[in-house]
C-alpha positions as CSV (number, residue, x, y, z in Angstrom):
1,X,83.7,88.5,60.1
2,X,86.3,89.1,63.2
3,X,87.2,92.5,63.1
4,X,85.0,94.5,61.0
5,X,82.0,96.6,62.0
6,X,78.9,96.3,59.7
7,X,76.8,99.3,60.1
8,X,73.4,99.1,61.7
9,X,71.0,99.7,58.6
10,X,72.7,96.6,57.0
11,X,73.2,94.4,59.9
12,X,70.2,92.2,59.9
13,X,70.8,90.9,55.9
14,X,74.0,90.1,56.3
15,X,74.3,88.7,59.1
16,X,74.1,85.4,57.5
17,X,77.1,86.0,55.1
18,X,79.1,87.7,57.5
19,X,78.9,84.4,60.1
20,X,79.7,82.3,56.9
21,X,83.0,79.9,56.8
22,X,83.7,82.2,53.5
23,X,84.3,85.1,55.5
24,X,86.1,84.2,57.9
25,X,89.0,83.1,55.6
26,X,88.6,86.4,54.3
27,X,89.0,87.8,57.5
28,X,92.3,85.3,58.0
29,X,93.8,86.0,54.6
30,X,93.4,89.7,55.0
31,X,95.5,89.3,58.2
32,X,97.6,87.5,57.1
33,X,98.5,89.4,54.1
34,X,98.8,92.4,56.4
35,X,101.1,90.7,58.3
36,X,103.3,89.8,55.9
37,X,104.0,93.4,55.2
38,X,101.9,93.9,51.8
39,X,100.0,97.5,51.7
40,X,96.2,96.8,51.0
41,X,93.8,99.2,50.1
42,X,91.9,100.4,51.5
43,X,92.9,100.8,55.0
44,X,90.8,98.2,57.5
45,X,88.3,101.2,58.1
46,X,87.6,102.4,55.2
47,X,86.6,98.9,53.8
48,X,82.8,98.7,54.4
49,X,82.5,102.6,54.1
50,X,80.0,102.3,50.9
51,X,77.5,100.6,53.5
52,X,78.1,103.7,55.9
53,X,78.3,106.3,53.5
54,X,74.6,104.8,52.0
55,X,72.4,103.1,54.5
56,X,70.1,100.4,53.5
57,X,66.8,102.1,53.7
58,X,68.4,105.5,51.5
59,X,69.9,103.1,48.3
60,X,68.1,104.5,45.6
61,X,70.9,103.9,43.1
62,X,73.7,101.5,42.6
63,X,77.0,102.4,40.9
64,X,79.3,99.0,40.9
65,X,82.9,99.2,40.5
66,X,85.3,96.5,40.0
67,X,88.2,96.3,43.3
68,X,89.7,99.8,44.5
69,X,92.2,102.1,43.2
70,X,95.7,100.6,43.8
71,X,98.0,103.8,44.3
72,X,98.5,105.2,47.6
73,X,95.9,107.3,49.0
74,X,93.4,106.8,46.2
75,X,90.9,104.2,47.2
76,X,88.4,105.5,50.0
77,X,86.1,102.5,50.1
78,X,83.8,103.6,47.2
79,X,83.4,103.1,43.4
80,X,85.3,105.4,41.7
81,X,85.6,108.1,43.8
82,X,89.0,109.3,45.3
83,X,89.5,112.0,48.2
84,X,89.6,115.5,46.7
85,X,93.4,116.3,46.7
86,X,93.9,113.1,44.6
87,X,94.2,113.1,41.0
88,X,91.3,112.3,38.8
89,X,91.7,108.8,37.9
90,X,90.9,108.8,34.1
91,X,87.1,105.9,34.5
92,X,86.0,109.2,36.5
93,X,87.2,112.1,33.9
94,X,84.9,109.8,31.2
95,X,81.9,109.8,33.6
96,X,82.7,113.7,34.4
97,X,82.7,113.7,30.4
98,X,79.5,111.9,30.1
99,X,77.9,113.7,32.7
100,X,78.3,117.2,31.2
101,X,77.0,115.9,27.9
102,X,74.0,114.3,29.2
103,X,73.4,117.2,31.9
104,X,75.2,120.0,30.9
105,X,77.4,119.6,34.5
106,X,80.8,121.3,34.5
107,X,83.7,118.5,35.6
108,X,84.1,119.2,39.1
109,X,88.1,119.9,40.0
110,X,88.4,116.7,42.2
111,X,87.2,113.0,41.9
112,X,85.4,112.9,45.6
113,X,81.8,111.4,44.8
114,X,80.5,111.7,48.6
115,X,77.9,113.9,47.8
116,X,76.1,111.0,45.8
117,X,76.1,108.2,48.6
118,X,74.1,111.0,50.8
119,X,71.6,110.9,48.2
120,X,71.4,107.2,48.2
121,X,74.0,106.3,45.8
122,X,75.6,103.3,47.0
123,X,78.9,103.0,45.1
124,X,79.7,99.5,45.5
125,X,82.9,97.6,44.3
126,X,83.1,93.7,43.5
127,X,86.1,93.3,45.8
128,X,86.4,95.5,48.9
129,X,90.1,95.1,49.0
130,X,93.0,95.1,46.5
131,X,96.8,94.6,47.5
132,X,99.0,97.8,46.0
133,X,99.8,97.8,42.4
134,X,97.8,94.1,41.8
135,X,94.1,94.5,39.7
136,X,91.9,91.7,41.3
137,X,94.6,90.2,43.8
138,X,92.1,89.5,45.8
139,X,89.6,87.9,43.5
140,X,87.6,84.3,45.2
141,X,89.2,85.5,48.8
142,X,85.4,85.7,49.6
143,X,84.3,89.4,48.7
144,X,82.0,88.3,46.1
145,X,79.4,86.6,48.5
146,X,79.5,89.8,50.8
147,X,79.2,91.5,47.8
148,X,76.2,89.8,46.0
149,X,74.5,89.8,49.4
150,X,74.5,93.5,49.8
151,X,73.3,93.5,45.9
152,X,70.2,91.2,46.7
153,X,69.4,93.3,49.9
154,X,68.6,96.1,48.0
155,X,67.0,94.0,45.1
156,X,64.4,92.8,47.8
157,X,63.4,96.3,48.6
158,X,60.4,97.1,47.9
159,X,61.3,100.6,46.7
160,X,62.9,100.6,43.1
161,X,66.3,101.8,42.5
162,X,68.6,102.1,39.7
163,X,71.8,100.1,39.2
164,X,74.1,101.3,36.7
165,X,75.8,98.6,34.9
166,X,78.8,100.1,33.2
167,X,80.6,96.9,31.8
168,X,81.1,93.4,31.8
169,X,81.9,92.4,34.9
170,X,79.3,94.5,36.8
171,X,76.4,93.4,34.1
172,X,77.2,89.8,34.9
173,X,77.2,89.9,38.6
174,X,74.0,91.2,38.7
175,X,72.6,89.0,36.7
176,X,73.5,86.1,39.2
177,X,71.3,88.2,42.0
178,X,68.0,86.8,42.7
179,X,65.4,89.6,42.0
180,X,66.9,91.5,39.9
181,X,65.3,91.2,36.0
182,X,64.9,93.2,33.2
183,X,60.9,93.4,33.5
184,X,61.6,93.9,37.6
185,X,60.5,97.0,39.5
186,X,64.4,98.1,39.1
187,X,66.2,99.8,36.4
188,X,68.7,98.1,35.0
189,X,71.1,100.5,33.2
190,X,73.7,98.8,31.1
191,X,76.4,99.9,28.6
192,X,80.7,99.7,28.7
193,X,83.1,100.4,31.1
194,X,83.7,103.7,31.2
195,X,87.7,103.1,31.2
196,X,89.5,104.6,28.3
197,X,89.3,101.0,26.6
198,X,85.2,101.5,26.6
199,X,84.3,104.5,27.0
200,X,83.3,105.0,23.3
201,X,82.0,101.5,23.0
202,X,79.3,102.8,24.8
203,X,79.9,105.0,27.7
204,X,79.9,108.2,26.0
205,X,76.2,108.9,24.8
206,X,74.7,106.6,27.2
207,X,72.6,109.2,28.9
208,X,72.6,106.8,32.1
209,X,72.0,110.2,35.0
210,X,69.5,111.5,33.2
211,X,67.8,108.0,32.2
212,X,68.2,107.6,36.3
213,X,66.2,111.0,37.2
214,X,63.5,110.3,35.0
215,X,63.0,107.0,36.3
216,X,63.4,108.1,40.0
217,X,60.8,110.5,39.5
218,X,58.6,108.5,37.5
219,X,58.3,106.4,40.3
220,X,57.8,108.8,43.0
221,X,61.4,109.2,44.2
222,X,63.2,112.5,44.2
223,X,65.7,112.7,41.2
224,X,69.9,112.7,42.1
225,X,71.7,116.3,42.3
226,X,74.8,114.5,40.1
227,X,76.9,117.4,40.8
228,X,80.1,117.0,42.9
């Protein structure tokens, strides 16, 4: 894919995707696009910083989102999270919500989530880029087979990991991953979005950190410091 640097620890499985007719005209539409003058978030290199932030051999935990944030300065490359002087969108003040409930953790005064991916949190969205203002604009422009490639890499890892499935959309792209099962050496975690629309379909009471940790450590890995 012309113009985009895949870091080193996830190189070799997807080099295959990457090289695929698919993404380059992902790589063409998101120039063109760009050069039509439409803002797309987020900025070129910010776009594969999930797989930076959270190197392969570290994932110990998946979080999958849907597309970025689509206001200015919000999306930063990962699930959920937004740079600290940003407002808290309101998915992250339910999973703040959820995570003092389950954990007893104060709501932190910003929405930045980096100190998860550098405990192996990889927060992963469907679509790596979203055109301003537009939910899914970029839906079947090729994201999805980068996407479910990265998912399968860590599903072939011998190592078991947590993915936390919080709706829809995120439970059924999973499912289409080879490797992943509900009797697998992963922990599949699923309940609602936790937008305002689901997060009491669900969400709330869902116990999914401390479900995590217990599995983490039941299986030899050390448990996730879910404070931000």
């Amino acid at each position: 894919m012309e113009g985009y640097d895949i870091p080193p620890s996830w190189q070799a499985a997807l080099a295959s995707v990457m090289a695929s007719p698919q993404s380059a005209a992902l790589a063409a539409f998101l120039r063109s696009e760009e050069a039509a003058g439409k803002e797309i978030y987020p900025p070129q290199p910010l776009r594969f910083h999930a797989l930076a932030a959270t190197p392969l051999p570290q994932v110990k935990a998946v979080i999958l989102g849907q597309d970025p944030y689509l206001k200015p300065g919000e999306a930063q490359g990962l699930s959920f999270s937004v740079p600290r002087q940003v407002r808290i969108p309101p998915s992250l003040k339910n999973i703040q919500k959820e995570l003092q409930d389950d954990l007893d953790i104060e709501p932190a005064g910003h929405g930045n989530l980096e100190s998860w991916t550098a405990q192996g949190i990889l927060l992963l969205n469907d679509l790596l880029t979203v055109e301003r203002g537009k939910p899914l604009s970029h839906k079947k422009q090729g994201w999805e087979q980068i996407t479910d490639a990265i998912i399968a890499a860590v599903a072939a890892r011998t190592e078991p990991c947590v993915f936390l499935l919080w709706g829809n959309k995120a439970q059924n792209k999973v499912a289409r991953v080879p490797g992943l099962s509900e009797d697998g050496r992963h922990l599949l975690l699923k309940t609602s979005h936790p937008s305002n629309l689901g997060a009491r379909k669900g969400f709330f009471g869902c116990r999914h950190f401390s479900k995590a940790n217990a599995f983490l450590q039941a299986n030899g890995r050390a448990p996730i410091d879910w404070r931000t």
